[in-house]
C-alpha positions in Angstrom: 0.0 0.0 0.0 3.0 2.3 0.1 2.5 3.2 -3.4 -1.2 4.0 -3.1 -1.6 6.9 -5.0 -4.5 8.7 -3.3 -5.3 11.9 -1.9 -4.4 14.1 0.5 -4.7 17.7 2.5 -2.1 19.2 0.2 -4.2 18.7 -2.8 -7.2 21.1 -2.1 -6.9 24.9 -2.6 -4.7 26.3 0.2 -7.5 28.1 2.5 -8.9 25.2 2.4 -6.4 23.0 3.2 -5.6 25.4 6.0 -9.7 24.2 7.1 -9.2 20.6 7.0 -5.4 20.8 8.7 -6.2 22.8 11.5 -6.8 20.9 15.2 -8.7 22.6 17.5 -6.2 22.8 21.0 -6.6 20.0 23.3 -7.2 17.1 20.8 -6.6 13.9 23.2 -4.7 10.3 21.8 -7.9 9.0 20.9 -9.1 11.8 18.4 -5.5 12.5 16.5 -6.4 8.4 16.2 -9.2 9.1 14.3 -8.2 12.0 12.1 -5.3 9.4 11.0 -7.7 7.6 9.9 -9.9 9.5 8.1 -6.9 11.0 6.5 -6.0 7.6 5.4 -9.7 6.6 3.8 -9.2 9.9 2.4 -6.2 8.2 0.3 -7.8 4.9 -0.3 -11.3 6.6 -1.1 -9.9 9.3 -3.4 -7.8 6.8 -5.4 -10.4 4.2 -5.8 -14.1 5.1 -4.7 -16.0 4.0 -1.8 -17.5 1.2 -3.0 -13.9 -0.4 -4.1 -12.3 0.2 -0.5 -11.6 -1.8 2.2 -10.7 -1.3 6.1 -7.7 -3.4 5.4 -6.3 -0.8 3.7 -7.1 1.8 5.3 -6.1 0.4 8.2 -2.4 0.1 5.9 -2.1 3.4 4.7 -3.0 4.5 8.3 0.0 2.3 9.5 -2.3 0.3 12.0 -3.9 -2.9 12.2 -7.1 -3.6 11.4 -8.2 -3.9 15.1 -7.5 -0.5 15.8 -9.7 0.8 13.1 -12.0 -1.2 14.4 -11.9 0.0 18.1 -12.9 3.5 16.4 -15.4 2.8 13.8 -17.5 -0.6 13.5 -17.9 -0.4 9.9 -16.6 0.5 6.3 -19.7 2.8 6.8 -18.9 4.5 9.8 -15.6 6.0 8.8 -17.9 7.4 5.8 -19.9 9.2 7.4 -17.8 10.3 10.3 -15.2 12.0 6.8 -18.7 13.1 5.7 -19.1 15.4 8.8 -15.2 16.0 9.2 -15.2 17.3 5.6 -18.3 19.1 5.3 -18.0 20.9 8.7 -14.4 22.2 8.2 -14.7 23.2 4.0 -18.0 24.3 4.7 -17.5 26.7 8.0 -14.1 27.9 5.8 -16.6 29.2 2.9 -18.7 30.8 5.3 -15.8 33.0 6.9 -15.5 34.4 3.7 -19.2 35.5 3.6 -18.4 37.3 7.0 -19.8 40.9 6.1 -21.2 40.2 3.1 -25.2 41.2 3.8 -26.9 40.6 0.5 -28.9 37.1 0.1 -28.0 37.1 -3.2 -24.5 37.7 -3.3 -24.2 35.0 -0.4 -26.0 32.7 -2.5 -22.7 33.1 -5.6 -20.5 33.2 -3.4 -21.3 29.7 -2.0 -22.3 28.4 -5.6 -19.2 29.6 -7.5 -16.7 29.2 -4.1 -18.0 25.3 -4.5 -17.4 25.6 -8.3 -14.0 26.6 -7.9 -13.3 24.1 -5.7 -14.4 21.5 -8.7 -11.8 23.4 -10.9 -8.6 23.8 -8.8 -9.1 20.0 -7.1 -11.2 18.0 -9.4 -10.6 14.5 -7.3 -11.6 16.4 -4.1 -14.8 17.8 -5.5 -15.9 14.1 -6.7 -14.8 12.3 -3.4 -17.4 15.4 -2.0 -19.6 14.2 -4.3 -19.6 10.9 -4.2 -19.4 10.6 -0.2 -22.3 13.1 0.0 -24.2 10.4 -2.0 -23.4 7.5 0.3 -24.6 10.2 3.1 -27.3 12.3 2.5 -27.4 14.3 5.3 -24.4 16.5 4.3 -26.6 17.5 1.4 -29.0 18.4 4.2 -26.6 20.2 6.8 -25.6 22.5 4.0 -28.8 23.0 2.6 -29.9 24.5 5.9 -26.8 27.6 5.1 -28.3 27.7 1.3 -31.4 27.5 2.9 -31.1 31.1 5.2 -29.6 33.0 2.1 -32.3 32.1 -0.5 -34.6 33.8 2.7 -32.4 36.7 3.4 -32.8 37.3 -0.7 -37.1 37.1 -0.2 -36.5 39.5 2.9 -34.8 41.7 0.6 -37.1 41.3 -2.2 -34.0 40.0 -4.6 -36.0 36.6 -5.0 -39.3 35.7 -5.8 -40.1 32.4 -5.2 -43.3 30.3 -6.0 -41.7 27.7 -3.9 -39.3 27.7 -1.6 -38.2 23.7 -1.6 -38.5 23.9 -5.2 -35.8 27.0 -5.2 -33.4 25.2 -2.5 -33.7 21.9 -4.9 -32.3 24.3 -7.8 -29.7 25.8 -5.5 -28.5 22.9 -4.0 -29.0 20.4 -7.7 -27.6 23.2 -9.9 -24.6 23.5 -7.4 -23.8 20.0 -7.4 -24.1 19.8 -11.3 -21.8 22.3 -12.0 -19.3 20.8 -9.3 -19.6 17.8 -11.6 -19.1 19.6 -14.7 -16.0 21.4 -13.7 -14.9 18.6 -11.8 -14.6 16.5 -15.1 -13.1 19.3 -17.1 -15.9 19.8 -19.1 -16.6 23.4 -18.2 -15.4 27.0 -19.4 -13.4 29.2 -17.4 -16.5 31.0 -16.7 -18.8 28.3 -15.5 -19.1 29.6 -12.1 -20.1 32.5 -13.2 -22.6 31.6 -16.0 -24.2 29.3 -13.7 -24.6 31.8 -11.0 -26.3 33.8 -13.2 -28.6 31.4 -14.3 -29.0 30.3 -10.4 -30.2 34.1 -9.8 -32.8 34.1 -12.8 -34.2 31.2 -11.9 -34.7 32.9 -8.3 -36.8 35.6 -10.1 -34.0 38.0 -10.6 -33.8 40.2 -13.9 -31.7 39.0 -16.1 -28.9 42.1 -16.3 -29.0 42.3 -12.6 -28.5 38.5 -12.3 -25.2 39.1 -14.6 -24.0 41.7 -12.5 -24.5 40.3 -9.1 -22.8 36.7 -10.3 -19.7 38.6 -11.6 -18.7 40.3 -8.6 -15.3 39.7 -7.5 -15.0 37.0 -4.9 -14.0 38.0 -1.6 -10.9 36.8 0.0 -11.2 34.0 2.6 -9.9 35.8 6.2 -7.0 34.2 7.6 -7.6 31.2 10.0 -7.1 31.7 13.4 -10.1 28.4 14.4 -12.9 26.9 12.5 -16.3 28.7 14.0 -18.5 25.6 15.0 -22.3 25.9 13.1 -25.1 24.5 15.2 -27.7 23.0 12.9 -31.0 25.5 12.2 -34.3 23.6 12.6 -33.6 19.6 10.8 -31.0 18.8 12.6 -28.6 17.4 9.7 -25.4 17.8 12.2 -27.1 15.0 14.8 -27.8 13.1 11.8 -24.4 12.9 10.5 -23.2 12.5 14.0 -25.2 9.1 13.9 -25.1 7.6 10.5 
């Protein structure tokens, strides 16, 4: 397993590998045990799906025996959705530092789409291990949602949006998102997909077309330096507990 040519930390856009490699202070034996861990089916997910992998090698490319994966996660399962929460907390609660001051619904809403975009572009094999382990666990889709979720009703507060539906306009938001992840992720999009899709996120929101333009090709803002991860009780589904329990 030496050779195992997976992923790792270093791959993903540096503020965001500054999210997932920073440990709050404090972290006991037990815990730095279990980021090794997720770390390593990191590696063995990333190189050859979730499906394919095995706790065996995990267990490898950790550089421990089986039996102490075991001690920390009963199943192939359980390691899933415990990266599922590691990873969507930490990349997630990075993002939203960079929305700090930003007070517009609708320009949260691009910055979240085209920040998840770019992600896609800069660390394709990232973006469809996010993907794909968001598929296996369905309640990261949720836990983020519930972010997506307070933005699409900041927008209705300040009459940018007008909805008919409001599940209907988070399923756009949260599908459309993920689609274009895909697309970029495969290298099938332009250099401006983050942008064209942002637009077309904001129509479809009831914005005016010109507008919608405008508002999705504002400069992103920089992310803040990273002093800690802010921790984001869940709003109203409870999607955090959840993951927490999968």
């Amino acid at each position: 397993m030496s050779n195992f040519k997976g992923l790792s930390i270093a791959d993903l856009p540096a503020p965001l590998a500054e999210a997932l490699a920073w440990q709050p202070s404090g972290q006991g034996k037990r815990e730095r045990t279990r980021r090794q861990l997720l770390l390593a089916a990191v590696q063995v997910f990333g190189a050859q799906g979730v499906p394919g992998a095995t706790i065996q090698e995990i267990a490898a490319v950790a550089g421990m025996t089986t039996g102490t994966v075991y001690n920390h996660f009963d199943t192939k399962e359980a390691i899933v959705a415990a990266l599922a929460l590691w990873m969507t907390e930490a990349l997630n609660a990075r993002i939203l530092q960079s929305l700090d001051g930003v007070a517009e619904g609708a320009q949260r809403t691009v910055i979240g789409h085209r920040r998840h975009v770019w992600l896609a572009r800069e660390s394709p094999r990232w973006a469809l291990l996010l993907l794909e382990i968001s598929a296996s666990v369905p309640a990261t889709a949720q836990y983020i949602a519930q972010f997506a979720l307070a933005d699409l009703r900041l927008g209705v507060e300040q009459k940018a949006f007008h909805l008919s539906s409001e599940a209907a306009a988070l399923d756009l938001v949260m599908g459309l998102g993920s689609q274009a992840m895909l697309t970029a992720a495969q290298g099938k999009a332009s250099a401006d997909h983050d942008m064209d899709t942002a637009a077309l996120l904001l129509r479809g929101l009831g914005m005016e077309t010109d507008h919608a333009a405008t508002v999705a090709r504002k400069p992103l803002p920089d992310f803040p330096p990273l002093d800690a991860l802010p921790r984001h009780p869940p709003v109203g589904s409870g999607a955090l507990q959840l993951l927490q329990k999968a």
